[in-house]
N, C-alpha and C positions, 0 to 999 in steps of 0.2 A: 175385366179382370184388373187389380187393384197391380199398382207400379210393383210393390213389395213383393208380391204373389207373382209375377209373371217373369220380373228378373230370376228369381230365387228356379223357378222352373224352366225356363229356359237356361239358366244355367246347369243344371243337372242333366237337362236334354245334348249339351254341347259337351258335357264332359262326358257323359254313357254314348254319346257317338264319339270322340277321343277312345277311349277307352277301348270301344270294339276296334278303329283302327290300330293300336300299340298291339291289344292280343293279336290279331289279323298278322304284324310284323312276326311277333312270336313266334307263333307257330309253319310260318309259310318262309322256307329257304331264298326266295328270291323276293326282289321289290320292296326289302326292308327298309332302305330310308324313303323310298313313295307311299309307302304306309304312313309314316311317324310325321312326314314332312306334311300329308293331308290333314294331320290333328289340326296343324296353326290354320286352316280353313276353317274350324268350329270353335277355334279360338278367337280369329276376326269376328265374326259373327256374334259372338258374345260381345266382344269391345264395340261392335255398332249400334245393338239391344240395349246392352245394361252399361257403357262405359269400361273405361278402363281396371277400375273395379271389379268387374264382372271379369274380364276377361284371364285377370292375374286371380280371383275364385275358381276360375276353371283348370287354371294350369296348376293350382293347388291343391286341389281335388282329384284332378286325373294323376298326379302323381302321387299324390297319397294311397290312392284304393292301386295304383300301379303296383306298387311294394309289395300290395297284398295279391292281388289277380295276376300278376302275368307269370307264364312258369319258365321265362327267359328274360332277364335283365337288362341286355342289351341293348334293346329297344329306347325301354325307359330311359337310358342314360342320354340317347341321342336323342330323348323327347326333354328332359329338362336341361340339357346342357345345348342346345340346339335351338330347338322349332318350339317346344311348348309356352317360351315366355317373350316369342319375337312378337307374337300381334301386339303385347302391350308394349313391347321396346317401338316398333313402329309407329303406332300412333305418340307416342310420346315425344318422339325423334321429327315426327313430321310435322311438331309445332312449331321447331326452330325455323329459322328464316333465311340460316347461313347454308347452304345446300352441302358445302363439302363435312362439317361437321354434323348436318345432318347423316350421310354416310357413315363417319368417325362414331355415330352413337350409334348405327346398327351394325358396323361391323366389330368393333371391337368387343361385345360381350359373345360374336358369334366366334370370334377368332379364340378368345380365353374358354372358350365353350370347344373346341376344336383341341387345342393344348388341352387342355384335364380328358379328355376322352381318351389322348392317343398316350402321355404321360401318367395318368395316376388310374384311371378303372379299364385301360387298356381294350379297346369293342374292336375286336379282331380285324372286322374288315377295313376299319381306319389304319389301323397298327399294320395290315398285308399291304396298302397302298402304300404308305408310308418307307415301310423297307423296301418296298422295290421303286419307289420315285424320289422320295426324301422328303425329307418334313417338310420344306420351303416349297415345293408343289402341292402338296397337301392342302397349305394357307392359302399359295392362292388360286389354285383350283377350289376351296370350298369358299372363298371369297367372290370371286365370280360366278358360282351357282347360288349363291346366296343373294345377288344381287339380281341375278335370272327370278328367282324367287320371289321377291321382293316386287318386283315389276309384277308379276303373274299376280300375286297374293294382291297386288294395290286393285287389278282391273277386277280380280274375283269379287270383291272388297266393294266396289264401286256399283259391282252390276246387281251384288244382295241389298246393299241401302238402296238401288234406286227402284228394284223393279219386284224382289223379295221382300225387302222389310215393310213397305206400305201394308203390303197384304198381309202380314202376321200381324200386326198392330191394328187394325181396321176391325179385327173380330174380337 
C-alpha cells in the first residue's frame, strides 16, 4: 500500500475509533473523562504512523464530524480543550532537551485548556468540583493526572511502535 493511501486510511480508522469513544462518553453517565482521555491513544498512534501531521488530521477530523455526531457536547469540549491535541503537544515537547520546559510545553496548554472549560463553556462536572474544592485544586489536581497520563500514554506509545506498528507496516 502506497505511503499516501495508508496514512490517509489509517487516519480515518483512528479518528472513527475517536469518535465512537467521545459518543461512548455521550451517551453513558459515568466514565466520561475515560472515554475522551482513551481518544489520545488513537491519537498517539496516528502520530507514530503518519507523524505529527497525521495526528493533529485526526484531532481535526474527530472534532469536526464531533459538531456534527455527538448529541452531548460535553464531551467534545474536553476532547479539544484537553486529550484531543496532546499526542501532538507531546511529541513535539519531547524534542526539547530541557526536561523542565519540556513539562512547561505540556502542561500549560493543558492548564488554558482546564480554565476555558470551567470559565467560558462551563462542562458541569469540572464547574461541580470546582465549587466544592476551588479552582486552585482544580489545576493541580488536573496537572498531576495529566502527568499520570502522560507517563501511561509514553509506555502505551512505546509498546504500539515496538511490538504493534511492525506488524501493520509489514502487510
Amino acid at each position: 500500500m502506497r505511503k499516501s493511501t495508508f496514512s490517509v486510511t489509517f487516519g480515518a480508522l483512528m479518528s472513527a475509533f475517536s469518535l465512537i469513544c467521545l459518543y461512548t462518553a455521550a451517551v453513558m453517565p459515568t466514565g466520561q473523562l475515560g472515554f475522551v482521555g482513551a481518544t489520545a491513544v488513537f491519537g498517539a498512534a496516528a502520530v507514530v504512523e503518519t507523524g505529527a501531521a497525521g495526528g493533529a488530521a485526526v484531532f481535526a477530523v474527530t472534532a469536526a464530524l464531533g459538531f456534527f455526531l455527538l448529541p452531548d457536547k460535553s464531551p467534545l469540549f474536553i476532547y479539544l480543550f484537553i486529550f484531543g491535541y496532546y499526542p501532538v503537544v507531546k511529541v513535539l515537547a519531547e524534542r526539547l532537551k530541557n526536561p523542565v520546559l519540556r513539562w512547561i510545553v505540556k502542561l500549560l496548554p493543558v492548564n488554558a485548556g482546564i480554565f476555558l472549560l470551567l470559565k467560558v463553556f462551563t462542562v458541569e462536572s469540572l464547574d461541580t468540583l470546582a465549587g466544592k474544592t476551588g479552582i486552585w485544586l482544580v489545576f493541580l489536581a488536573g496537572s498531576a493526572i495529566m502527568i499520570l497520563f502522560d507517563v501511561g500514554l509514553a509506555k502505551l506509545t512505546a509498546y504500539y511502535a515496538g511490538a504493534v506498528s511492525p506488524k501493520i507496516r509489514r502487510r
